[in-house]
Every structure is written in structure tokens, then in C-alpha cells.
MIDOSE-1310 file (N, C-alpha, C; in nm, 2 decimals, decimal comma, always signed):
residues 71
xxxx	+10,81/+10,20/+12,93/+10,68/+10,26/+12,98/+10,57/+10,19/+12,90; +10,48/+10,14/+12,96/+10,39/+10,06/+12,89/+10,25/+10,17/+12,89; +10,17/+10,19/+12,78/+10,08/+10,25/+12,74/+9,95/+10,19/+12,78; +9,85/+10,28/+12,77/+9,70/+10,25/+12,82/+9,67/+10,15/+12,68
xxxx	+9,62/+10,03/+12,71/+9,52/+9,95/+12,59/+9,46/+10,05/+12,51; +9,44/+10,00/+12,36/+9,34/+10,04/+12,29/+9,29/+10,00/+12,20; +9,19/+9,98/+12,13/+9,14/+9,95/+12,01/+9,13/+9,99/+11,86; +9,15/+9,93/+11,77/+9,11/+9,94/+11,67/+8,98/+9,82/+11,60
xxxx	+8,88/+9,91/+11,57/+8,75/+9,90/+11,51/+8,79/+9,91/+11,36; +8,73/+9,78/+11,28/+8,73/+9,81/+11,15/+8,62/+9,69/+11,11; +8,55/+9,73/+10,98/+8,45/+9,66/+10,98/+8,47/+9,70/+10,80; +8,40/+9,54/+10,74/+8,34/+9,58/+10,62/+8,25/+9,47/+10,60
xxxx	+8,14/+9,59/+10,54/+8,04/+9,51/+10,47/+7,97/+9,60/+10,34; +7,96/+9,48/+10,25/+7,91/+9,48/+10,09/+7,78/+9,43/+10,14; +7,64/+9,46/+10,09/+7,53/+9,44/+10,07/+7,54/+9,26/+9,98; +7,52/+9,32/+9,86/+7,53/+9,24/+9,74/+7,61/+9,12/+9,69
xxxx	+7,71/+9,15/+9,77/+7,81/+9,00/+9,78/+7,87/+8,93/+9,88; +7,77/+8,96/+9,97/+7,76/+8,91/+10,13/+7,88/+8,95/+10,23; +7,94/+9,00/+10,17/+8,12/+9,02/+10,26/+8,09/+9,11/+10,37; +8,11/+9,05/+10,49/+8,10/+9,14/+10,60/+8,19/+9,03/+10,73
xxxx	+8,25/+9,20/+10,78/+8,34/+9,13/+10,82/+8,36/+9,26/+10,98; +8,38/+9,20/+11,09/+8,40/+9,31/+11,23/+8,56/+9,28/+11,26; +8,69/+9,35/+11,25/+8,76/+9,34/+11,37/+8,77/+9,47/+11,44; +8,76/+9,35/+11,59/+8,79/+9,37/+11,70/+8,90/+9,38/+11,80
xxxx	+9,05/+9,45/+11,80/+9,15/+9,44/+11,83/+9,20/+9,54/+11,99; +9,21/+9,42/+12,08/+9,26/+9,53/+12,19/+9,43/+9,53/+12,22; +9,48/+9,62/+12,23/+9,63/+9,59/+12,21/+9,72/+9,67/+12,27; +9,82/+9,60/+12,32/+9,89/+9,62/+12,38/+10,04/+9,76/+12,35
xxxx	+10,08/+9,80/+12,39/+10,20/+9,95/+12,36/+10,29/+9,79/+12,24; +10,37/+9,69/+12,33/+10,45/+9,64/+12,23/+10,35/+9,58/+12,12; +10,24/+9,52/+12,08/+10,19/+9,46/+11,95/+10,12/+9,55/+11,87; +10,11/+9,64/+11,92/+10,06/+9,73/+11,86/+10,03/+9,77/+11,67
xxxx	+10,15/+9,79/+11,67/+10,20/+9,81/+11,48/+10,14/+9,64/+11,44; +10,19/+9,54/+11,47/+10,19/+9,43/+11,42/+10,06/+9,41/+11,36; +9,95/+9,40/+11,52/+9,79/+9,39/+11,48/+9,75/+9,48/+11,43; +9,79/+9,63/+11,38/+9,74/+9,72/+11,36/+9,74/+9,69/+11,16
xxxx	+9,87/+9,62/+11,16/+9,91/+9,59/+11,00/+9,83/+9,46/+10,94; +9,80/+9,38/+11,09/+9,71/+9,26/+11,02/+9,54/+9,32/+11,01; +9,50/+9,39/+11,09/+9,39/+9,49/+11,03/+9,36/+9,53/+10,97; +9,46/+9,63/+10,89/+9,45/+9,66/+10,76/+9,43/+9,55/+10,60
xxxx	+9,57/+9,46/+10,68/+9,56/+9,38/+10,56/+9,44/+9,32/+10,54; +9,37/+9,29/+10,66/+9,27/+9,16/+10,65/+9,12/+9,28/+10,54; +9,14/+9,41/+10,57/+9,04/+9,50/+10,54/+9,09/+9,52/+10,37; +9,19/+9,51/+10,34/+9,25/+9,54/+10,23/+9,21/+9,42/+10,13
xxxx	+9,21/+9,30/+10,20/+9,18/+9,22/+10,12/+9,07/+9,15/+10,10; +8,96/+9,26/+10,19/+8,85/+9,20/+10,19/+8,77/+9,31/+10,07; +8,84/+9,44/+10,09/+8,80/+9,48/+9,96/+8,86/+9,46/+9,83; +8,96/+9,40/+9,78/+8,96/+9,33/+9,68/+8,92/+9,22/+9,62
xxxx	+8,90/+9,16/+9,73/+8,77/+9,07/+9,68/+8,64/+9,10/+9,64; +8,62/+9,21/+9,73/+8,48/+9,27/+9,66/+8,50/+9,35/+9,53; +8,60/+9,34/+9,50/+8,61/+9,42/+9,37/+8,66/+9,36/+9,27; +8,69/+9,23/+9,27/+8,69/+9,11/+9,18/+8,56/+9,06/+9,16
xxxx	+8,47/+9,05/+9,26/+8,34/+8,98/+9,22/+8,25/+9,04/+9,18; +8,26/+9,25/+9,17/+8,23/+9,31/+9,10/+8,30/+9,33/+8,96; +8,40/+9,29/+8,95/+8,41/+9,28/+8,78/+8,39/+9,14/+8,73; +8,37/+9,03/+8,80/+8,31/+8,93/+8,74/+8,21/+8,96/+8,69
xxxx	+8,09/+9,01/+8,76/+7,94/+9,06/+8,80/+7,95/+9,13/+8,64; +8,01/+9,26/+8,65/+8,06/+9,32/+8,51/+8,08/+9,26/+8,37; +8,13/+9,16/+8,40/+8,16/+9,04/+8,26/+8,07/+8,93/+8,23; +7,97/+8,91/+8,33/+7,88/+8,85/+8,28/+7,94/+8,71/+8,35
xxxx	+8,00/+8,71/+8,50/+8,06/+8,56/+8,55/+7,93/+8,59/+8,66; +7,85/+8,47/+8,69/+7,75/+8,48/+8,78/+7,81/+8,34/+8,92; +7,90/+8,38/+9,03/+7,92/+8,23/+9,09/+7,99/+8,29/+9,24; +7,94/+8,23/+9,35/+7,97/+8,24/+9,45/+8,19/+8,17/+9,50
xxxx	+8,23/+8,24/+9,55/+8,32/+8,21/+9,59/+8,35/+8,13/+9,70; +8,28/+8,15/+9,79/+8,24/+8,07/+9,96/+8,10/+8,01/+9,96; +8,10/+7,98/+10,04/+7,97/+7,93/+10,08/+7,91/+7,99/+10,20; +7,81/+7,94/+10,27/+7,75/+8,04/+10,40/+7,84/+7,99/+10,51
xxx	+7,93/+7,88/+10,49/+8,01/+7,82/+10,67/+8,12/+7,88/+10,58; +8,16/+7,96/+10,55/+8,28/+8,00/+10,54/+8,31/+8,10/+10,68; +8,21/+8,19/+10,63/+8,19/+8,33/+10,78/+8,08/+8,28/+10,83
């Protein structure tokens, strides 16, 4: 039995260390879990990076990781 589409919305954005980031996922009854686990991850590790460039920031490391053509 196949289920109605639906979304998952997840978004982050840091001010101060430019990280901002929208997914957009419309998905299907079978892919469901799969994209739901790469949304998280991708959100998971976008705040870890913001929280490594806040303890650099903390120690006195002043240096960009990306550049503007990254995102």
C-alpha cells in the first residue's frame, strides 16, 4: 500500500559563521527512513561544524574553512 508523499523541512543557519543550509525532501512510503536519515545526518553535521569553528573562535584560531562557491 503506498502512502501519500511528504516532506521533511530542515534548515540551519548560524549568523556568524555563515552556515546556512535548506533541505527540502519530498518522499516516497519506500525511501522514506533512508532520506529521512540523510537529513538528519547532513543537519548533524552541519552543526558540528558550527561548533568546531566556535571553539576555534574560543582559542584564538581566526580562519575560514570554505570559501563563498562552496554553498
Amino acid at each position: 500500500m503506498a502512502s501519500e508523499p511528504y516532506l521533511i523541512i530542515a534548515s540551519v543557519r548560524v549568523k556568524r559563521n555563515r552556515i546556512a543550509g535548506v533541505i527540502i525532501l519530498a518522499m516516497e512510503d519506500t525511501k522514506s527512513l533512508c532520506l529521512k536519515n540523510a537529513a538528519i545526518a547532513i543537519l548533524r553535521m552541519a552543526q558540528c561544524h558550527t561548533a568546531f569553528l566556535q571553539k576555534n573562535k574560543e582559542l584564538g584560531v581566526n580562519h575560514d574553512c570554505y570559501d563563498k562557491e562552496t554553498f
